[in-house]
N, CA and C atoms as a LAMMPS dump frame, in Angstrom:
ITEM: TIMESTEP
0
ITEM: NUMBER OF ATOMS
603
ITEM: BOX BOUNDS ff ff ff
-5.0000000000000000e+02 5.0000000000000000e+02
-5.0000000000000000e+02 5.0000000000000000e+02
-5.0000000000000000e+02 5.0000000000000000e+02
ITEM: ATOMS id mol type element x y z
1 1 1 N 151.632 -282.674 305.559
2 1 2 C 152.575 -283.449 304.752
3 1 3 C 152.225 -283.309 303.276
4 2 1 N 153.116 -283.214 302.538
5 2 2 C 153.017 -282.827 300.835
6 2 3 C 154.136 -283.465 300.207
7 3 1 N 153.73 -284.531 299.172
8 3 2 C 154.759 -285.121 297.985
9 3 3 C 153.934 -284.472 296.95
10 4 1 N 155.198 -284.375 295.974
11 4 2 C 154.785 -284.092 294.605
12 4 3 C 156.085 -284.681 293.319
13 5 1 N 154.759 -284.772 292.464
14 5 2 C 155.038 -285.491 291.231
15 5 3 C 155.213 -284.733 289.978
16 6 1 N 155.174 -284.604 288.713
17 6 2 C 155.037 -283.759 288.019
18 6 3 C 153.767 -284.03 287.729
19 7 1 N 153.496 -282.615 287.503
20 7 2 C 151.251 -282.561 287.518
21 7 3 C 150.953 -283.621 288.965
22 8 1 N 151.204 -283.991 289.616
23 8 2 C 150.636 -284.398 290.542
24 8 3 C 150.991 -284.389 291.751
25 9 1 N 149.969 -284.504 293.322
26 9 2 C 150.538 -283.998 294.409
27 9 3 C 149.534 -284.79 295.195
28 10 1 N 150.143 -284.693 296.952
29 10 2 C 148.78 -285.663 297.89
30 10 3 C 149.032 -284.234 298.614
31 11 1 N 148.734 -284.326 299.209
32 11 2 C 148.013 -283.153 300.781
33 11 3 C 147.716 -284.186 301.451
34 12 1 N 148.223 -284.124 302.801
35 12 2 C 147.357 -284.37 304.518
36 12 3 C 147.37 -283.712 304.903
37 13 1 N 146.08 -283.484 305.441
38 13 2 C 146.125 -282.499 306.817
39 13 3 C 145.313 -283.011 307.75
40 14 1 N 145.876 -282.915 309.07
41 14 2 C 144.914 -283.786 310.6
42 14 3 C 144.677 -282.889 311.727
43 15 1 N 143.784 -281.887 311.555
44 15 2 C 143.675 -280.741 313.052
45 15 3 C 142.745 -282.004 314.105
46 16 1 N 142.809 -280.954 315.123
47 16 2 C 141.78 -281.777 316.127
48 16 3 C 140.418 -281.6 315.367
49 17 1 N 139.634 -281.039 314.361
50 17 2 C 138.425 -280.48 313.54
51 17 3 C 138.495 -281.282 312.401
52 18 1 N 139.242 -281.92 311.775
53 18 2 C 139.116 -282.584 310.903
54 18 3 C 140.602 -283.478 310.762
55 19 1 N 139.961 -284.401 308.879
56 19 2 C 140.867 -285.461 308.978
57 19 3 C 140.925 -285.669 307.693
58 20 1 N 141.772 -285.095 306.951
59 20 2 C 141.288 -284.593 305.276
60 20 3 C 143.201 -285.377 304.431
61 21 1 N 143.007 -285.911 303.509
62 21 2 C 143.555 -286.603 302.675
63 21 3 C 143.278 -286.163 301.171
64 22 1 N 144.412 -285.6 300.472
65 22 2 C 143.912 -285.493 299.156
66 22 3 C 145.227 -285.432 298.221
67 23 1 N 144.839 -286.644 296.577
68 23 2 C 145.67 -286.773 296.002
69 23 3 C 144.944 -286.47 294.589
70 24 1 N 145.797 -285.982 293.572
71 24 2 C 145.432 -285.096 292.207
72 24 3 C 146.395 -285.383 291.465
73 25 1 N 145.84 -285.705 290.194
74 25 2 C 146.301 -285.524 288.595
75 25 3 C 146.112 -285.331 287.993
76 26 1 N 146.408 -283.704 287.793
77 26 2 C 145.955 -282.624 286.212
78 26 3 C 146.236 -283.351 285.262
79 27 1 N 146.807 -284.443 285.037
80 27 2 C 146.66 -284.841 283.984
81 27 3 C 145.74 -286.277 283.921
82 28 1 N 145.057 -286.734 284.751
83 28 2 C 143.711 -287.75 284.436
84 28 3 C 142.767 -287.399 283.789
85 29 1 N 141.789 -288.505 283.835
86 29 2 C 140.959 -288.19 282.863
87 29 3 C 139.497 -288.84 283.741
88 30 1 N 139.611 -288.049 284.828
89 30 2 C 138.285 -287.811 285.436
90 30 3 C 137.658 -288.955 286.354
91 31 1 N 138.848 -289.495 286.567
92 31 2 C 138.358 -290.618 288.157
93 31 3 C 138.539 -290.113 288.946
94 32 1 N 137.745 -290.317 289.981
95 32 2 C 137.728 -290.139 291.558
96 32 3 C 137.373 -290.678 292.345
97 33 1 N 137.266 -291.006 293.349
98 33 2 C 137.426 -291.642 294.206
99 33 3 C 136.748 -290.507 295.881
100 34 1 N 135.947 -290.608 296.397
101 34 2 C 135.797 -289.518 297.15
102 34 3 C 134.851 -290.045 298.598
103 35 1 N 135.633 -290.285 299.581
104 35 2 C 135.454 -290.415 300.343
105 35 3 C 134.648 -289.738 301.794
106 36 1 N 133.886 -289.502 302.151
107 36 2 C 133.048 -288.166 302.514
108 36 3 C 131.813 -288.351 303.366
109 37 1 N 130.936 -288.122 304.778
110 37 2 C 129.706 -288.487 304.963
111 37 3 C 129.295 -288.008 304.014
112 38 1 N 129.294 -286.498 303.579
113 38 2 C 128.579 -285.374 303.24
114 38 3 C 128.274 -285.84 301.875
115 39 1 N 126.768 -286.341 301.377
116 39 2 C 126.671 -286.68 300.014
117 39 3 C 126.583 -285.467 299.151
118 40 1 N 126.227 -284.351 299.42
119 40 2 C 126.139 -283.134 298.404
120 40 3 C 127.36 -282.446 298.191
121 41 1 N 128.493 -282.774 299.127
122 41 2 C 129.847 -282.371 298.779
123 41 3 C 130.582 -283.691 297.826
124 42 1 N 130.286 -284.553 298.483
125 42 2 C 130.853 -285.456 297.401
126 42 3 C 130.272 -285.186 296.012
127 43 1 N 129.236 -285.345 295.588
128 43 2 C 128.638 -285.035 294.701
129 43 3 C 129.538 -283.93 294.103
130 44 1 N 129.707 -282.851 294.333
131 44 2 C 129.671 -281.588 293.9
132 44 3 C 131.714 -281.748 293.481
133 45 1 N 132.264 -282.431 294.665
134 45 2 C 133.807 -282.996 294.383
135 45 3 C 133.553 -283.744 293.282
136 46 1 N 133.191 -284.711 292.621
137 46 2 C 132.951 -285.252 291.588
138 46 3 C 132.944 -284.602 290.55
139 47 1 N 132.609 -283.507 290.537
140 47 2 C 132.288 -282.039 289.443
141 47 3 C 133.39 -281.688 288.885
142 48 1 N 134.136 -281.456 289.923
143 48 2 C 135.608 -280.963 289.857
144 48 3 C 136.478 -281.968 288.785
145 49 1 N 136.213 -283.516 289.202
146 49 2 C 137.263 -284.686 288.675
147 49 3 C 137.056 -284.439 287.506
148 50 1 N 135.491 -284.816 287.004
149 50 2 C 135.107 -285.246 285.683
150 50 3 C 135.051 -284.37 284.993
151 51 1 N 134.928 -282.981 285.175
152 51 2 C 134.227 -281.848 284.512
153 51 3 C 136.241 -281.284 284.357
154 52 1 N 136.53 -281.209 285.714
155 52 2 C 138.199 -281.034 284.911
156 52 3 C 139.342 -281.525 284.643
157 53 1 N 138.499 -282.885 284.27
158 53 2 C 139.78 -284.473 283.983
159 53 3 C 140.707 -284.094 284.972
160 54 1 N 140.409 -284.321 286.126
161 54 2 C 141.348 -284.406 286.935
162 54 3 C 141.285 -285.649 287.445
163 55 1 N 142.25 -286.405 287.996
164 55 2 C 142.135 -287.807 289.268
165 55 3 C 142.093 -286.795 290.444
166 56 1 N 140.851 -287.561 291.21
167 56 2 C 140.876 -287.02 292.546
168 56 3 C 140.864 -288.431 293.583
169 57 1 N 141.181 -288.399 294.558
170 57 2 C 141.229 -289.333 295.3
171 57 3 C 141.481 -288.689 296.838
172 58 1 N 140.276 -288.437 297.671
173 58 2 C 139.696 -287.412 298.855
174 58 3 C 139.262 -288.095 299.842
175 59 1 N 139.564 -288.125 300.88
176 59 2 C 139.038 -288.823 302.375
177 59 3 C 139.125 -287.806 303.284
178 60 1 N 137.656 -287.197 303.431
179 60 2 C 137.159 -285.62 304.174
180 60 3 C 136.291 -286.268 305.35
181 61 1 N 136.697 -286.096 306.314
182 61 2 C 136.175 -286.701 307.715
183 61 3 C 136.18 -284.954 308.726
184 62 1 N 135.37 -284.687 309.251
185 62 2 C 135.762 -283.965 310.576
186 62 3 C 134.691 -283.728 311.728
187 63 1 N 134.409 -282.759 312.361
188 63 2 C 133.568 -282.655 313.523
189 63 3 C 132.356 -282.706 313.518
190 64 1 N 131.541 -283.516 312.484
191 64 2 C 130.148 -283.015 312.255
192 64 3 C 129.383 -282.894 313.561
193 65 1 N 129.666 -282.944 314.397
194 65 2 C 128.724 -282.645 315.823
195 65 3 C 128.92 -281.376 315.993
196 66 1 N 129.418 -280.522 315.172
197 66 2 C 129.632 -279.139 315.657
198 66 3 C 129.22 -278.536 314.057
199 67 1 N 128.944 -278.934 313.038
200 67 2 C 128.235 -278.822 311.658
201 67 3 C 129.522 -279.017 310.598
202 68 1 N 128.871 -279.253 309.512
203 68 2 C 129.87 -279.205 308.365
204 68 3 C 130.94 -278.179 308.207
205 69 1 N 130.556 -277.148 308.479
206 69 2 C 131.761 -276.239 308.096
207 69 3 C 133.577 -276.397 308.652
208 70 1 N 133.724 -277.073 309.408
209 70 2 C 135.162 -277.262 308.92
210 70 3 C 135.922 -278.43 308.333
211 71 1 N 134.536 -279.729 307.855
212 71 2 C 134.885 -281.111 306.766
213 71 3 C 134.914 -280.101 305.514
214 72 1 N 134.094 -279.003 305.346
215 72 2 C 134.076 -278.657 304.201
216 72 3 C 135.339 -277.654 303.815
217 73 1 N 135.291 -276.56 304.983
218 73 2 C 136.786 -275.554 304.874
219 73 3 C 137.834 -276.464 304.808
220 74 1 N 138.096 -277.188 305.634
221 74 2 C 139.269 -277.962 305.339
222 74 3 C 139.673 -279.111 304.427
223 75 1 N 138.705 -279.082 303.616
224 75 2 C 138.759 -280.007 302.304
225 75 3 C 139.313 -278.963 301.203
226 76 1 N 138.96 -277.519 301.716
227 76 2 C 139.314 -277.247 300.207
228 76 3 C 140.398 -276.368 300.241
229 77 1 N 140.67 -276.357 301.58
230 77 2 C 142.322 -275.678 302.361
231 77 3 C 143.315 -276.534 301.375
232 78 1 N 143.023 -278.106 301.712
233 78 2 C 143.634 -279.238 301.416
234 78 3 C 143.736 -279.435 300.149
235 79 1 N 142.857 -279.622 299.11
236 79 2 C 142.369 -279.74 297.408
237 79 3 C 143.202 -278.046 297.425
238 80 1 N 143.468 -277.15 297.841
239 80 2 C 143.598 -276.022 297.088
240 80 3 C 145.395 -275.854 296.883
241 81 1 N 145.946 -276.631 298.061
242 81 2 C 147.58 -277.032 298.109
243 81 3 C 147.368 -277.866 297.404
244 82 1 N 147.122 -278.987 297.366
245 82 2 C 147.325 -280.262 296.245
246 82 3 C 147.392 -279.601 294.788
247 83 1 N 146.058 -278.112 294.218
248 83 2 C 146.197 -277.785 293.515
249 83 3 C 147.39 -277.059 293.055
250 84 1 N 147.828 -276.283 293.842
251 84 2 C 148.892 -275.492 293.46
252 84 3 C 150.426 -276.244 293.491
253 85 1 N 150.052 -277.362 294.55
254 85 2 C 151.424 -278.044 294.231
255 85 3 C 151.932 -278.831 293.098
256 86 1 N 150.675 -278.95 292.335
257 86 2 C 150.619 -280.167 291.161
258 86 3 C 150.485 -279.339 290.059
259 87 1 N 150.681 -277.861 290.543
260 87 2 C 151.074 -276.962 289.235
261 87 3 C 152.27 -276.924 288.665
262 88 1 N 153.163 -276.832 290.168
263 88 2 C 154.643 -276.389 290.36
264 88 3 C 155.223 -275.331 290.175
265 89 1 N 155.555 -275.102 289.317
266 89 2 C 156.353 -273.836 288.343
267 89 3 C 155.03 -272.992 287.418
268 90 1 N 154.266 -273.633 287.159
269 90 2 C 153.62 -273.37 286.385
270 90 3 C 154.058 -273.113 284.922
271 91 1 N 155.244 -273.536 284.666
272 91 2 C 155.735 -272.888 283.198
273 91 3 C 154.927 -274.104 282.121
274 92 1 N 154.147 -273.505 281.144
275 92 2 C 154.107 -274.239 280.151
276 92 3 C 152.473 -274.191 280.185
277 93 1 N 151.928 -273.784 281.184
278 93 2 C 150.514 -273.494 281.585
279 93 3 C 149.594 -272.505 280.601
280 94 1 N 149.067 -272.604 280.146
281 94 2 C 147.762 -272.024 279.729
282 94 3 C 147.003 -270.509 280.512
283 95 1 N 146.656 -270.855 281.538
284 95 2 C 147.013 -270.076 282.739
285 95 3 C 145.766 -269.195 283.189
286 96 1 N 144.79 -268.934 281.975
287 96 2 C 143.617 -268.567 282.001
288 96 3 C 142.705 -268.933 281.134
289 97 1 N 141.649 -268.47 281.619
290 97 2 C 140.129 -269.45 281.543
291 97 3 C 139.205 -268.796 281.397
292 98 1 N 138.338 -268.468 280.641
293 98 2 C 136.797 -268.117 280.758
294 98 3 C 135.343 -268.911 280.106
295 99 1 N 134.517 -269.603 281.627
296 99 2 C 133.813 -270.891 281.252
297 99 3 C 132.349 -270.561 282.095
298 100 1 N 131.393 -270.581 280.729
299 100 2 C 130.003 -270.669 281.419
300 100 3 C 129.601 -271.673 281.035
301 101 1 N 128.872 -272.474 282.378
302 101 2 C 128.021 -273.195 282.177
303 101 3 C 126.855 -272.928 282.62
304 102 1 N 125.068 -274.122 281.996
305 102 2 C 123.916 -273.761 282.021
306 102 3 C 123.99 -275.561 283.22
307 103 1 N 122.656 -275.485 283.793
308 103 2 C 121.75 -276.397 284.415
309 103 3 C 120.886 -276.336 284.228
310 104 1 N 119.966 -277.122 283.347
311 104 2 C 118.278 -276.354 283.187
312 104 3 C 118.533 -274.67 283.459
313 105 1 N 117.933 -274.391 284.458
314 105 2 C 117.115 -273.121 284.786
315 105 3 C 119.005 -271.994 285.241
316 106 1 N 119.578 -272.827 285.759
317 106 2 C 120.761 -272.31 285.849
318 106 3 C 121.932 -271.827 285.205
319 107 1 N 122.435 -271.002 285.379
320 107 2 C 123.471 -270.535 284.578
321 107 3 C 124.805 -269.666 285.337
322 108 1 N 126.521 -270.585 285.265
323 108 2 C 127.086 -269.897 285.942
324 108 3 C 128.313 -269.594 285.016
325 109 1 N 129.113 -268.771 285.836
326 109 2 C 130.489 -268.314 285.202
327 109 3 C 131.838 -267.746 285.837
328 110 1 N 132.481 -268.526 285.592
329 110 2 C 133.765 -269.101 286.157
330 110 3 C 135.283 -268.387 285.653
331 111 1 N 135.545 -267.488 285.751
332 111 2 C 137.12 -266.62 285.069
333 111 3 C 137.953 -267.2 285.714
334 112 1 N 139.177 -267.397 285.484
335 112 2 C 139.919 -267.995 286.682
336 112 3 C 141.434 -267.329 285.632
337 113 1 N 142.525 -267.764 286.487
338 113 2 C 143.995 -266.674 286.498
339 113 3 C 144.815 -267.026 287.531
340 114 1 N 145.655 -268.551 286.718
341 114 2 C 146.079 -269.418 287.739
342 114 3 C 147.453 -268.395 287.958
343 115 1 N 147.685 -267.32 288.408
344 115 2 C 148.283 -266.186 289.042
345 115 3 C 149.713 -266.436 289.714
346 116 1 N 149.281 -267.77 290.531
347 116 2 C 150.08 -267.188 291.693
348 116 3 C 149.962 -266.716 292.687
349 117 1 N 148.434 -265.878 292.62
350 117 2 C 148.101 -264.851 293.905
351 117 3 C 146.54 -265.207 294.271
352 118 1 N 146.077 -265.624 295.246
353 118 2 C 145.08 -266.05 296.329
354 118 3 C 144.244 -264.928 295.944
355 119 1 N 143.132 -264.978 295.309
356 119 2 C 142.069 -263.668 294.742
357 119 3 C 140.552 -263.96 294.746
358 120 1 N 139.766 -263.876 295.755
359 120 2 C 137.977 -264.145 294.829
360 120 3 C 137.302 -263.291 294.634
361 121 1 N 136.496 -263.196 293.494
362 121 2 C 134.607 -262.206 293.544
363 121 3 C 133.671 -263.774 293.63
364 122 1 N 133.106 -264.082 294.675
365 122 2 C 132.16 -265.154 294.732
366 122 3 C 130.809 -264.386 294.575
367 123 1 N 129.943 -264.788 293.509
368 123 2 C 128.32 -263.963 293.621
369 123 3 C 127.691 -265.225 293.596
370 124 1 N 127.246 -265.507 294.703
371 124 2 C 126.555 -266.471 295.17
372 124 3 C 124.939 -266.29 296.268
373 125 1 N 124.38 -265.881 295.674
374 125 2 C 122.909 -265.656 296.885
375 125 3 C 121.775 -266.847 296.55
376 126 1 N 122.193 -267.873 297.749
377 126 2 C 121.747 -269.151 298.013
378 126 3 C 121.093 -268.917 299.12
379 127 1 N 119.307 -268.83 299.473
380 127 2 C 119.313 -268.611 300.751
381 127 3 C 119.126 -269.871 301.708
382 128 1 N 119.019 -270.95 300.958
383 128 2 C 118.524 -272.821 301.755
384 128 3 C 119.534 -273.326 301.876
385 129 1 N 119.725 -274.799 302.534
386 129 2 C 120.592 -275.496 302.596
387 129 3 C 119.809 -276.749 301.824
388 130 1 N 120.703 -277.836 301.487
389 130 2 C 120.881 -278.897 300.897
390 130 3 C 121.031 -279.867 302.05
391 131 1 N 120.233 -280.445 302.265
392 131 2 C 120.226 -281.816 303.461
393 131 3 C 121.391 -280.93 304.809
394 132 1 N 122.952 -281.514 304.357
395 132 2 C 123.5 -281.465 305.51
396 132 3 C 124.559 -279.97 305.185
397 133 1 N 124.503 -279.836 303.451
398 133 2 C 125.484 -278.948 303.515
399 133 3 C 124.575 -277.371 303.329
400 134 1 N 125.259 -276.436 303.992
401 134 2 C 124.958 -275.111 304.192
402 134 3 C 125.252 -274.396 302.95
403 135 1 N 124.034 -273.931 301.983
404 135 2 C 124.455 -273.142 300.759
405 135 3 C 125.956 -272.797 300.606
406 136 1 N 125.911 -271.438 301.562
407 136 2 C 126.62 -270.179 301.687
408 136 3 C 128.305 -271.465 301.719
409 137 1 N 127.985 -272.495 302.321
410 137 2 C 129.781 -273.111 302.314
411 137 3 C 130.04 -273.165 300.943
412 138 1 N 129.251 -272.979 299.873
413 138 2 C 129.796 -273.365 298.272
414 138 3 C 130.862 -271.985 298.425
415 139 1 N 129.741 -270.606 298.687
416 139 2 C 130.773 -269.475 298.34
417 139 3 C 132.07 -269.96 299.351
418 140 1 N 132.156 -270.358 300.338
419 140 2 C 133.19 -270.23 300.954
420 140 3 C 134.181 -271.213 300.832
421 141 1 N 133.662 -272.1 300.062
422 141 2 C 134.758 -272.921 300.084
423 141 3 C 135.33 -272.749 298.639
424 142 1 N 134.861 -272.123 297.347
425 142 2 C 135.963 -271.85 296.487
426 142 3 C 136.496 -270.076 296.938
427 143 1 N 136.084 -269.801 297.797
428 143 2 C 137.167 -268.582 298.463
429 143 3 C 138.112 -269.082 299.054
430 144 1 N 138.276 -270.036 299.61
431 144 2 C 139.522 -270.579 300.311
432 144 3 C 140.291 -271.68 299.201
433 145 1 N 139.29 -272.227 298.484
434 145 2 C 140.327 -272.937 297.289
435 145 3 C 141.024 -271.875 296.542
436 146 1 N 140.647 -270.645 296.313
437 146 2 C 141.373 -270.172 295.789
438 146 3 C 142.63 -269.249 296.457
439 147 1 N 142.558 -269.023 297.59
440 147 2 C 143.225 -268.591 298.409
441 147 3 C 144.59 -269.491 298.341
442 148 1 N 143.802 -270.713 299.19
443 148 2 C 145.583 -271.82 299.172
444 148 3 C 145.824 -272.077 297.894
445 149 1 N 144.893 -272.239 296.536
446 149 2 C 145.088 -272.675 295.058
447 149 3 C 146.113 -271.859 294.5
448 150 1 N 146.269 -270.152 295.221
449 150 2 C 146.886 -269.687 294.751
450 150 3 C 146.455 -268.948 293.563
451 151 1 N 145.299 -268.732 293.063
452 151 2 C 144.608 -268.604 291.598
453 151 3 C 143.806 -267.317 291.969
454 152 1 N 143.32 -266.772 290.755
455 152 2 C 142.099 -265.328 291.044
456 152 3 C 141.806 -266.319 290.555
457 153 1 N 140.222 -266.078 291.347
458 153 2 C 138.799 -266.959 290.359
459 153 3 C 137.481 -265.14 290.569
460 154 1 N 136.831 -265.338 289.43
461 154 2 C 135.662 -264.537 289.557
462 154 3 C 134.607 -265.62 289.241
463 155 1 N 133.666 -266.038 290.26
464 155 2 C 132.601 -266.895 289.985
465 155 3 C 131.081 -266.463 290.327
466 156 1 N 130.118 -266.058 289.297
467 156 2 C 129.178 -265.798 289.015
468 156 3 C 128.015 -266.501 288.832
469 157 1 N 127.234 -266.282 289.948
470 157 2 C 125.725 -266.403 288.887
471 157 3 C 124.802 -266.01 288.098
472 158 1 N 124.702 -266.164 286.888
473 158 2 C 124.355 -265.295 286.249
474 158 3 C 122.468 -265.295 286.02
475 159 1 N 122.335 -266.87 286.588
476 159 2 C 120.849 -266.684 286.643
477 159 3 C 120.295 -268.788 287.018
478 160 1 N 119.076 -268.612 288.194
479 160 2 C 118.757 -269.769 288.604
480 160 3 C 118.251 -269.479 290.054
481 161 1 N 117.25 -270.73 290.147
482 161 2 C 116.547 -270.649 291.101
483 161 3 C 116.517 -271.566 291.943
484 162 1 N 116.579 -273.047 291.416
485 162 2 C 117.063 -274.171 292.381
486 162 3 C 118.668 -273.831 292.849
487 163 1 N 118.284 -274.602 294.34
488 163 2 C 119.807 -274.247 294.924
489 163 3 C 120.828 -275.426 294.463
490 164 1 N 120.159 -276.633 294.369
491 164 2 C 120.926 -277.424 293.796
492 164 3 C 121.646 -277.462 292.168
493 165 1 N 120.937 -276.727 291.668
494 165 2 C 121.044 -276.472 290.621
495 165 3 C 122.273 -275.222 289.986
496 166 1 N 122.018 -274.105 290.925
497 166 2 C 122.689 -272.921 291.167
498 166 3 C 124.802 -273.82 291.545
499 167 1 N 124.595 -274.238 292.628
500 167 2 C 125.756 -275.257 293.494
501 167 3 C 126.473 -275.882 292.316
502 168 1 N 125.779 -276.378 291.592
503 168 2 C 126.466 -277.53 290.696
504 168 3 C 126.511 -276.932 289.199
505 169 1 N 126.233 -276.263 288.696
506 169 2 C 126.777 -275.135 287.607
507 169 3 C 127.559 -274.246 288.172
508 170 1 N 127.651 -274.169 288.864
509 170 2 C 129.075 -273.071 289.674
510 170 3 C 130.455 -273.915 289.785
511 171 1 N 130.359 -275.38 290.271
512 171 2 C 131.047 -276.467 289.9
513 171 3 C 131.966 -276.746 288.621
514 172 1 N 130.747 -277.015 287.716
515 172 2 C 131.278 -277.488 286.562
516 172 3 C 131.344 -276.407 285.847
517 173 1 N 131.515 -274.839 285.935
518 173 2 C 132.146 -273.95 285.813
519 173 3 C 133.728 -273.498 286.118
520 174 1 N 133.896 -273.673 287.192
521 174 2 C 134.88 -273.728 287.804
522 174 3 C 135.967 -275.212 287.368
523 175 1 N 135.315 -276.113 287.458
524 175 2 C 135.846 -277.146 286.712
525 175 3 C 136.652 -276.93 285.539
526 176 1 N 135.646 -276.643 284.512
527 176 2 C 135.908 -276.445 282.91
528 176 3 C 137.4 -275.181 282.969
529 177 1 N 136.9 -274.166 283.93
530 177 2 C 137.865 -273.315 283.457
531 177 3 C 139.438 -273.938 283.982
532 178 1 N 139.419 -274.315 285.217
533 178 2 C 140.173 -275.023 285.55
534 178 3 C 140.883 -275.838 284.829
535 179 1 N 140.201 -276.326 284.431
536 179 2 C 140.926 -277.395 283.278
537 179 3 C 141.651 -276.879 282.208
538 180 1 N 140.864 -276 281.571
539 180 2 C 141.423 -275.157 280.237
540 180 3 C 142.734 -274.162 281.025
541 181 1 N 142.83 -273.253 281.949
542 181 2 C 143.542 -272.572 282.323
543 181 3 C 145.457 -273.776 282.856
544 182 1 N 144.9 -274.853 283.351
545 182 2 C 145.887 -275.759 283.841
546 182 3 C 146.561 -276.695 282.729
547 183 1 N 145.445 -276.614 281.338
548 183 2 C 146.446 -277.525 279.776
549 183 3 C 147.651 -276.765 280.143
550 184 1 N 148.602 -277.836 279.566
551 184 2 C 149.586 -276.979 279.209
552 184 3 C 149.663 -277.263 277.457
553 185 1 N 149.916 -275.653 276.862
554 185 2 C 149.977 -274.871 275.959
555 185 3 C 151.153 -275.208 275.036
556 186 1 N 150.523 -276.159 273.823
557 186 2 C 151.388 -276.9 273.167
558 186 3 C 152.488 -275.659 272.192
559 187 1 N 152.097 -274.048 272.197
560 187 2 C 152.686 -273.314 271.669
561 187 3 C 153.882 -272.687 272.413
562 188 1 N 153.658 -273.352 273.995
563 188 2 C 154.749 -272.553 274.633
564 188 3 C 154.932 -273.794 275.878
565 189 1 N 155.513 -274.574 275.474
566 189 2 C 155.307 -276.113 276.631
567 189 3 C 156.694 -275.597 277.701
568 190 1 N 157.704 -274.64 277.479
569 190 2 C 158.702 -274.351 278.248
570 190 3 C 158.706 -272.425 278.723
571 191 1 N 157.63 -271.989 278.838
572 191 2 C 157.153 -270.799 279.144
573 191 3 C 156.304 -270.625 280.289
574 192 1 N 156.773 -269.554 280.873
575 192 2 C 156.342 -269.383 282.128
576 192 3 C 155.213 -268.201 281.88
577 193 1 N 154.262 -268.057 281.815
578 193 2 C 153.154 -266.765 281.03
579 193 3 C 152.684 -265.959 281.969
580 194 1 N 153.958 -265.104 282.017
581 194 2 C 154.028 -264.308 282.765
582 194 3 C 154.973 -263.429 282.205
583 195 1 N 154.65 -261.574 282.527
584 195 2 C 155.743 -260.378 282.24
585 195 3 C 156.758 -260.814 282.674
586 196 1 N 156.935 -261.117 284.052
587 196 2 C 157.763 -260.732 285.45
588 196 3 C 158.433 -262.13 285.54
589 197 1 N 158.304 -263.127 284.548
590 197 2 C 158.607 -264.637 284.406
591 197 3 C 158.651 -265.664 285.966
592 198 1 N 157.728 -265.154 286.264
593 198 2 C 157.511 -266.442 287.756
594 198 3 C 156.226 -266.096 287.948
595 199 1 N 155.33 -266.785 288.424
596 199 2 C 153.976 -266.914 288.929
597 199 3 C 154.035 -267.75 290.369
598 200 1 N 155.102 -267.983 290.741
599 200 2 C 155.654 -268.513 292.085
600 200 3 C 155.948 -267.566 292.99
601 201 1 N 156.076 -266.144 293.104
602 201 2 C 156.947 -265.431 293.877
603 201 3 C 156.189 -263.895 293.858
């Protein structure tokens, strides 16, 4: 199920594997609300709100007796429609992004190319896990945000050694560019920035 607003949108989705709820506003200013066992995903969803003034408001439930990976895939199946629906048209968009951020010892970088077209390079070599969540789900879950987001993202590490550290500058990378790529562009507020004039099709 999907309503949408201008800049804003909810997502449900209810498989037998999960039980995921999500509502967004590119145009807030960084509340959220995030509902979740998983404290290192919440955490890391938080990244997203504040880091790309977005409102988030997320209730991610699913099979943990069988491990995180589909509370986490299907959170960002879910966040990645909400994203693209609360784009719309995209006319008036900004549309691209290029954003590094540092963590202490960490350092990441985030291109993004709100497109239209489902695109990743994830460089992510995490070899631990974090309590409950599995490194390797960071790469996979902005491969699938960007997939349903609809967006190319190229997300890099460019250098770091804590995993927590590595996780959450990849975040607020992705965040920042996000944000900057989704302003809309006070020089062209009725432009679609694009040759081919649709980024929908």
């Amino acid at each position: 199920m999907t309503t949408q607003n201008f800049r804003k949108a909810k997502i449900s989705r209810e498989t037998s594997e999960s039980n995921i709820s999500v509502s967004i506003n590119l145009d807030g200013t960084g509340k959220s609300t995030i509902d979740t066992p998983l404290g290192f995903f919440k955490h890391m969803l938080n990244q997203i709100s504040k880091h790309g003034l977005v409102d988030l408001d997320i209730s991610a439930n699913g099979d943990l007796e069988t491990g995180t990976h589909h509370t986490i895939e299907d959170t960002a199946i879910a966040l990645g429609r909400a994203m693209d629906s609360a784009l719309g048209d995209r006319k008036g968009i900004t549309r691209m992004s290029n954003k590094i951020c540092p963590l202490d010892e960490s350092l990441s970088q985030a291109v993004i190319d709100l497109s239209g077209r489902g695109y990743s390079i994830i460089d992510m070599k995490l070899p631990n896990n974090i309590g409950e969540f599995p490194t390797d789900m960071a790469r996979h879950f902005f491969e699938t945000l960007a997939v349903e987001g609809r967006f190319c993202l190229h997300l890099s590490v460019l250098s770091g050694e804590n995993e927590h550290h590595i996780i959450e500058s990849s975040f607020k990378a992705f965040a920042r560019a996000f944000r900057e790529a989704a302003t809309l562009d006070p020089r062209a507020p009725n432009i679609i920035p694009s040759s081919k004039g649709t980024l929908t099709k």
